[in-house]
C-alpha positions as CSV (number, residue, x, y, z in Angstrom):
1,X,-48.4,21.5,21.9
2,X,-45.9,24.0,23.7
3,X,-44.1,20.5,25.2
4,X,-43.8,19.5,21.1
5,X,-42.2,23.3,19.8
6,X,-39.7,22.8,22.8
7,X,-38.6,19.6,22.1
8,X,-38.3,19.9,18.6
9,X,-36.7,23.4,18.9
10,X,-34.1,21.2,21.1
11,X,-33.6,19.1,18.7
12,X,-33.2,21.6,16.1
13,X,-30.2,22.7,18.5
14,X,-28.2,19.9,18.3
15,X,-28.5,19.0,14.5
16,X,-27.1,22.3,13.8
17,X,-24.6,21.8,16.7
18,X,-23.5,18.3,15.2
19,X,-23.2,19.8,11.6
20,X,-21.3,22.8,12.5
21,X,-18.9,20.1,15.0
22,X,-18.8,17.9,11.6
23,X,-17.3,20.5,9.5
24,X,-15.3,22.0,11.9
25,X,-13.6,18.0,12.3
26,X,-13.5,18.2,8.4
27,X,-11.0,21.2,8.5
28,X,-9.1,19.8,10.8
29,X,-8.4,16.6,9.0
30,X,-7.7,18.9,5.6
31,X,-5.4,20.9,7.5
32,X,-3.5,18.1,9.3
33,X,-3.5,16.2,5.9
34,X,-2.2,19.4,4.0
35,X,0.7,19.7,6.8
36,X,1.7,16.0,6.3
37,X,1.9,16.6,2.3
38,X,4.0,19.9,3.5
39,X,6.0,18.1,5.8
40,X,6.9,15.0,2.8
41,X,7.8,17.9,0.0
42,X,10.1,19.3,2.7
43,X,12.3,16.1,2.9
44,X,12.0,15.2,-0.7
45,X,13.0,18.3,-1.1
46,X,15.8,18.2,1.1
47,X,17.0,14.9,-0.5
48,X,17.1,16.6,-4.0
49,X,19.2,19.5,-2.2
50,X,21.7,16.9,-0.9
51,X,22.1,14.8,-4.0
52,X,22.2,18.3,-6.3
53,X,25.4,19.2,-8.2
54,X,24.3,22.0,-10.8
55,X,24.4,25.6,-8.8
56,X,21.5,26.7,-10.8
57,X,19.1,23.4,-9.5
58,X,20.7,23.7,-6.1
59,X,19.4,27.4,-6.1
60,X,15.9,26.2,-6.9
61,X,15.9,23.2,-4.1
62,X,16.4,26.4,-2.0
63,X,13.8,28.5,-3.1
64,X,11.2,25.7,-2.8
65,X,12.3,25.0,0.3
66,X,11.6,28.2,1.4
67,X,8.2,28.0,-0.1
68,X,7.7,24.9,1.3
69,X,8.9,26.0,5.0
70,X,6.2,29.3,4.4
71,X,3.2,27.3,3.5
72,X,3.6,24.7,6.7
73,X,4.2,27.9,8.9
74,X,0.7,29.3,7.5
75,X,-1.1,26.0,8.0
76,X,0.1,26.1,11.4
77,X,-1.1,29.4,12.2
78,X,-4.7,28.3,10.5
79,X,-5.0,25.7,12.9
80,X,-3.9,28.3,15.9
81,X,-6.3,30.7,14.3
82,X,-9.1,28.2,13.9
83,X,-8.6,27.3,17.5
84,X,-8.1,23.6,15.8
85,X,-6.6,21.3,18.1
């Protein structure tokens, strides 16, 4: 009966081991998907800057280029934080 509490106990171990690996994989793949969506605003982003002609629109490809560059930086440090690699 012991042999049985042990082995299900075990087993109990690794279940919780392999859901808390599963979600921990999940983040990653929700970070690393946010960063690429970052990452494709940036250059469309950059194109609109280049192709720009009104100051006022030029001013605002800045600005959200600047929020753009902010929000990759924090997703970066999420993963460091995370200890996501």
């Amino acid at each position: 009966m012991k042999a049985l509490k042990n082995f299900l106990k075990k087993i109990e171990t690794k279940r919780k081991k392999l859901v808390e690996e599963k979600l921990i994989l999940k983040k990653k793949n929700e970070l690393i998907d946010e960063i690429k969506d970052v990452c494709m605003e940036i250059e469309e982003t950059n194109m609109w800057f280049q192709m720009e002609k009104d100051s006022d629109l030029i001013e605002a490809c800045i600005h959200r280029r600047e929020f753009l560059y902010a929000r990759y930086r924090y997703l970066i440090n999420q993963i460091k934080l995370d200890k996501i690699s």
